[in-house]
C-alpha positions as CSV (number, residue, x, y, z in Angstrom):
1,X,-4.7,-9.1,-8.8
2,X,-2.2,-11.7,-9.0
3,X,-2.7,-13.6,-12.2
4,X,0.3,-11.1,-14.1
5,X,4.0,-11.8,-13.2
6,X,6.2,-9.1,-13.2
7,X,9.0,-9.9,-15.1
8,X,10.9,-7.3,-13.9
9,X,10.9,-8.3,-10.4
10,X,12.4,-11.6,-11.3
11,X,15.2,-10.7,-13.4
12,X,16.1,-8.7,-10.8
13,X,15.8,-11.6,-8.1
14,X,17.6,-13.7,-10.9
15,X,20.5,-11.8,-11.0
16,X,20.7,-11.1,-7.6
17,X,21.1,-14.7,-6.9
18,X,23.4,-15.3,-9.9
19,X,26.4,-13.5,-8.7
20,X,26.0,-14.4,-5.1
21,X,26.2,-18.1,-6.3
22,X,29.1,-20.1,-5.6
23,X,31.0,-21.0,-8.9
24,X,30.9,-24.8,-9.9
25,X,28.1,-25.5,-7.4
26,X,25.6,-28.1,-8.0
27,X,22.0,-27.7,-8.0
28,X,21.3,-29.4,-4.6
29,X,17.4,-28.7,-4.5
30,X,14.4,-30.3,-5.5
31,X,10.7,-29.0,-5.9
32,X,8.4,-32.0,-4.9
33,X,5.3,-29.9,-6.1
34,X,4.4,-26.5,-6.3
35,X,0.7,-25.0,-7.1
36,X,-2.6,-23.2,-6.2
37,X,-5.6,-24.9,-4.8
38,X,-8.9,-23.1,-4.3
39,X,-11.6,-25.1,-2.3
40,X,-15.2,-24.3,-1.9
41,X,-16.0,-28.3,-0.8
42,X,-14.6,-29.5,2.2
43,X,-10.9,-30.9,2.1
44,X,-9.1,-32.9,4.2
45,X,-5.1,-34.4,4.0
46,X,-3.0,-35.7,7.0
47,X,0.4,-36.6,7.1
48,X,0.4,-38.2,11.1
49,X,3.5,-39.8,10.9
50,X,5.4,-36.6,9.2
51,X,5.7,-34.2,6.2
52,X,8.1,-36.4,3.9
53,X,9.8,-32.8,2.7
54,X,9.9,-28.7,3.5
55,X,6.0,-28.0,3.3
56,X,5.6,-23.9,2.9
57,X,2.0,-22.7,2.5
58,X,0.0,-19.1,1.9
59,X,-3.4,-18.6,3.0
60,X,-4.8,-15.7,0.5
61,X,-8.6,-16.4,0.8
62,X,-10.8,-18.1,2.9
63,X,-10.2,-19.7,6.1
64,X,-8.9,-23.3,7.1
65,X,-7.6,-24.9,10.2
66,X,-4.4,-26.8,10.1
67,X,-2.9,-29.6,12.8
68,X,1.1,-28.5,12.8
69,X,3.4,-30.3,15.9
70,X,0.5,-31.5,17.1
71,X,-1.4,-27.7,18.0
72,X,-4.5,-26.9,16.1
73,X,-4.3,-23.4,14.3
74,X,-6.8,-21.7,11.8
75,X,-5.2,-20.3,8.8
76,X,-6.8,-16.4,7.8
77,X,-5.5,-14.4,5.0
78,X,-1.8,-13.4,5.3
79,X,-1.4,-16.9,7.0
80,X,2.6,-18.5,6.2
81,X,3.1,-22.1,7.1
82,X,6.1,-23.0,7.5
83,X,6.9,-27.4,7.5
84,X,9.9,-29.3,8.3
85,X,10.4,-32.9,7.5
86,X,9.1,-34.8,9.8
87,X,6.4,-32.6,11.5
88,X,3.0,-33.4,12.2
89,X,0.5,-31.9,9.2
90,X,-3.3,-32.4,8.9
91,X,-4.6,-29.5,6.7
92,X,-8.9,-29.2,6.9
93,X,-11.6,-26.9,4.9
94,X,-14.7,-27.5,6.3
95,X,-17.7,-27.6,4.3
96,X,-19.6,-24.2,3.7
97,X,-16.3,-22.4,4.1
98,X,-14.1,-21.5,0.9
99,X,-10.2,-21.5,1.4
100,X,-7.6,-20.3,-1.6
101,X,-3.7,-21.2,-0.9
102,X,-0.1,-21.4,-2.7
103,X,1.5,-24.4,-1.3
104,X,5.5,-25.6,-2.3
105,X,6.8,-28.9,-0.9
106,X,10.6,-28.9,-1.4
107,X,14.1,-30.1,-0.2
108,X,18.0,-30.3,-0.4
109,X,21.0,-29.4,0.7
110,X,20.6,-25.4,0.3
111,X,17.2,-25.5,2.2
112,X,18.4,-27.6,5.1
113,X,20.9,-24.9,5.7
114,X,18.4,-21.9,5.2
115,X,15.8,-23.5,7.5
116,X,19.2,-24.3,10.3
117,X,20.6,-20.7,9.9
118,X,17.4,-19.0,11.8
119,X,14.5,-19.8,14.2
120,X,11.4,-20.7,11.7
121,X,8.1,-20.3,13.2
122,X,5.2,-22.5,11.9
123,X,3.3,-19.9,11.6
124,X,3.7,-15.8,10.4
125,X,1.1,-13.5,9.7
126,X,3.2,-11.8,6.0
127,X,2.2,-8.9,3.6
128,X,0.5,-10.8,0.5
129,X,3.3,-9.0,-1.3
130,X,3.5,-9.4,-5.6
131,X,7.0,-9.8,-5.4
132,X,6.2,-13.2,-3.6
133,X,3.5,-14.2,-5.3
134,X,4.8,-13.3,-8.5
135,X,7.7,-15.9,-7.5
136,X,5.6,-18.3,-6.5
137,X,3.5,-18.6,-10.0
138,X,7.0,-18.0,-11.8
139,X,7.8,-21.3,-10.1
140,X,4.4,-22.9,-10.6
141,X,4.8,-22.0,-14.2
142,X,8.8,-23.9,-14.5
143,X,7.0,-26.8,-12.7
144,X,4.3,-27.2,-15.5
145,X,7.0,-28.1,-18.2
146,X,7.3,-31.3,-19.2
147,X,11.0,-33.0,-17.1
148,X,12.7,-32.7,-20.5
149,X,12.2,-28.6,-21.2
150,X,12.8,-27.7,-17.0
151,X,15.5,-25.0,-16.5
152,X,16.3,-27.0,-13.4
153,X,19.3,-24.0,-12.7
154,X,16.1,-21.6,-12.7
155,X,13.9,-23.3,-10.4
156,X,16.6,-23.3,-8.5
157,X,17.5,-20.0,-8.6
158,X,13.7,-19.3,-8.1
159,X,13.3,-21.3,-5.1
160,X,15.9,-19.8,-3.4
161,X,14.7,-16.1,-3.8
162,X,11.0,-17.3,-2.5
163,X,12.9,-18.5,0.7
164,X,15.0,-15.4,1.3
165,X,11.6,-13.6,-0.1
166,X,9.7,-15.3,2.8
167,X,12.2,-14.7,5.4
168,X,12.2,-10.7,4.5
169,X,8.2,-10.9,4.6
170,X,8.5,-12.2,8.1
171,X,11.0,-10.3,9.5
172,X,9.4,-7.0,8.3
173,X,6.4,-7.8,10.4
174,X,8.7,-9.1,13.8
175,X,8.6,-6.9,16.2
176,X,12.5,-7.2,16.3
177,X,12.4,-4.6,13.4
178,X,13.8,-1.2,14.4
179,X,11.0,0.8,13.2
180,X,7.5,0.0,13.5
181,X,5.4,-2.1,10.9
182,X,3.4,0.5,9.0
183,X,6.5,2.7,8.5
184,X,8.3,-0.4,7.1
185,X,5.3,-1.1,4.6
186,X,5.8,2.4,3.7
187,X,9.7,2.5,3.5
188,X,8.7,-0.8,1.5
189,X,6.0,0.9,-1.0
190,X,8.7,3.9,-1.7
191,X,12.0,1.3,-2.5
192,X,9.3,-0.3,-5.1
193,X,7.7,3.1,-6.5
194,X,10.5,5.3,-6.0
195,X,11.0,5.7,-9.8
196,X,7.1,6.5,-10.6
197,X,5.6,9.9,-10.0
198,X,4.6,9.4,-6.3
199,X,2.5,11.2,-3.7
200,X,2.5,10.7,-0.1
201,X,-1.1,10.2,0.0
202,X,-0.2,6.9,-2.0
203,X,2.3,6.3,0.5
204,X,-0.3,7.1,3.5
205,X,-2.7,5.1,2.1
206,X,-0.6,1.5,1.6
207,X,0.0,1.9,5.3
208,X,-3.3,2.4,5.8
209,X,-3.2,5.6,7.8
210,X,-3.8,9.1,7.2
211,X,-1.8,11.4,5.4
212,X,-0.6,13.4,8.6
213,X,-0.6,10.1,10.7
214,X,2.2,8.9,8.3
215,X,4.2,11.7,7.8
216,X,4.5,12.3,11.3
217,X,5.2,8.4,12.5
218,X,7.8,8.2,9.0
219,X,9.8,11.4,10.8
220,X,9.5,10.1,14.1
221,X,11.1,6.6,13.1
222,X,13.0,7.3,9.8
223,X,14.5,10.8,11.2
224,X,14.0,11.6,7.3
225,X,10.6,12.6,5.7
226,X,8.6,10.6,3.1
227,X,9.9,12.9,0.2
228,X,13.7,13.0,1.2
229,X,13.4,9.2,1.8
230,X,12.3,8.9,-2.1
231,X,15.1,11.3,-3.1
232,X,17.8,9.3,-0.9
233,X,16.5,6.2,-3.2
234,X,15.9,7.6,-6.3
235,X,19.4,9.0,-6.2
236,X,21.1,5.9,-5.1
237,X,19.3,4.3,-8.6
238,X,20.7,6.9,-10.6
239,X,24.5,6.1,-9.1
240,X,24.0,3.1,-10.4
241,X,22.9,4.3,-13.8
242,X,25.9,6.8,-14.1
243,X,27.9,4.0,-12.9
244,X,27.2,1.2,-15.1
245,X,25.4,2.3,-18.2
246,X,26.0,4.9,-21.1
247,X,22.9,6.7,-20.5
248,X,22.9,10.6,-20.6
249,X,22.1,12.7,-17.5
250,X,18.7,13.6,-19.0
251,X,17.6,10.1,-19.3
252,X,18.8,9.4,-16.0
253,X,16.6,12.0,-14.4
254,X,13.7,11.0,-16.3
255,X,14.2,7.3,-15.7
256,X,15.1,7.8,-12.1
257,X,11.9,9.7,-11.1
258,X,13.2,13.3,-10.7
259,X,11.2,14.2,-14.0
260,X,13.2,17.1,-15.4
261,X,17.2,17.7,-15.2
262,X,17.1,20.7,-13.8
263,X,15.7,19.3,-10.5
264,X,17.8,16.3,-10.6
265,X,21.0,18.9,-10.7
266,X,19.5,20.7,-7.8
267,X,19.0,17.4,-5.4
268,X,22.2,15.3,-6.5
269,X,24.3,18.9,-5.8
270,X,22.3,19.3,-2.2
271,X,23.3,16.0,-1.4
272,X,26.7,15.3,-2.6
273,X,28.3,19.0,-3.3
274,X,29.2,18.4,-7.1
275,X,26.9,18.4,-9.8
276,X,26.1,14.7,-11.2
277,X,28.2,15.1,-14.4
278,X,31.2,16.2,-12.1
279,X,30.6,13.4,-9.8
280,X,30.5,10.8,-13.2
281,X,33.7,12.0,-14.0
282,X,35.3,11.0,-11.0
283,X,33.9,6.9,-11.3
């Protein structure tokens, strides 16, 4: 399920990054290695005297059982490691067992002061999201090229939306979150449907609960229910499209996930008093 890389997704990332970059900056990281290893043999690497680099590494199948600061930990599904220089590493896949993970070694000035900014623990049970994986074979991908063909500005670029990528993953699981975990993978799952045809038993079921389970514990935390969170989202996307494009009202509404005009009218009036093409006038 995560051999495809949504291009979409990236460009999006890309351009994000883009204007949030400071002008005339220097590209001040570096991607020691970056890939995918699947064992079904047993495996075994140490690094006693310290990781030379940032190690980052994604259990997505399998099991394995990893030394990190000197505590022994087995890595399940869902598993992020996270390395600084310097740390104790010993990674081991026993034989009989089978163990698939993304791994990235990296370093630089910009990841010294993402790593510095927050507490990182070693390790963080994440969402095997696409968006993250999708980044991570994106950069596996840039890697591949020969030194003379790498876009060294979008590896770069790349690496940098995998580590604020990684950091969002976490923090979505913490418990410091103000709403509770399967109402963020549901707030999470509308954001990135919003502009499809969506039910809420789609919603329900990416949370992994029943229908009436979620729409109760998505009005108890949100204080807005599953549909008029979709609405709020879909109508913040089509702001944008009567903002910055040329596109006519219809397409909006059709490309925004309200279907038909009519309804579209109906909503964007209920929310913000005027009709859309009265409020398009006034941008």
């Amino acid at each position: 399920m995560y051999e495809g890389i949504n291009i979409d997704d990236i460009i999006k990332t890309y351009t994000i990054l883009l204007f949030s970059y400071v002008e005339g900056e220097a590209m001040d990281t570096k991607i020691l290695f970056c890939g995918y290893s699947y064992h079904t043999k047993g495996y075994y690497s140490q690094y006693k005297n310290g990781f030379p680099a940032y190690l980052f590494r994604l259990q997505t199948e399998g099991v394995s059982e990893v030394v990190a600061k000197g505590k022994k930990m087995i890595q399940e599904k869902g598993d992020l490691l996270l390395i600084k220089p310097g740390d104790h590493y010993e990674l081991l896949v026993k034989d009989g067992q089978n163990s698939g993970d993304y791994h990235l070694s990296c370093d630089g000035k910009w990841v010294n002061e993402w790593w510095n900014r927050s507490i990182k623990s070693t390790v963080s049970q994440i969402d095997l999201n696409e968006k993250l994986i999708n980044l991570w074979s994106h950069i596996m991908i840039e890697k591949r090229r020969p030194p003379s063909f790498e876009n060294e500005e979008l590896t770069d670029y790349l690496l940098r939306a995998l580590c604020l990528s990684m950091e969002q993953s976490i923090h979505d699981r913490g418990q410091s979150f103000s709403h509770p975990y399967p109402v963020i993978r549901m707030m999470r799952y509308i954001e990135e449907h919003a502009t499809t045809p969506l039910k809420v038993e789609e919603v329900a079921a990416h949370a992994g609960l029943s229908v009436s389970r979620s729409v109760h514990l998505f009005k108890s935390s949100v204080h807005k229910t599953i549909i008029e969170y979709t609405i709020e989202i879909r109508l913040s996307i089509a702001i944008e499209r009567m903002k910055y494009t040329t596109m006519t009202l219809e397409q909006i509404a059709e490309e925004c996930g309200f279907g038909t005009y009519p309804y579209f009218h109906k909503v964007f009036k209920k929310m913000h008093g005027i009709p859309p093409g009265a409020y398009r006038r006034t941008l």
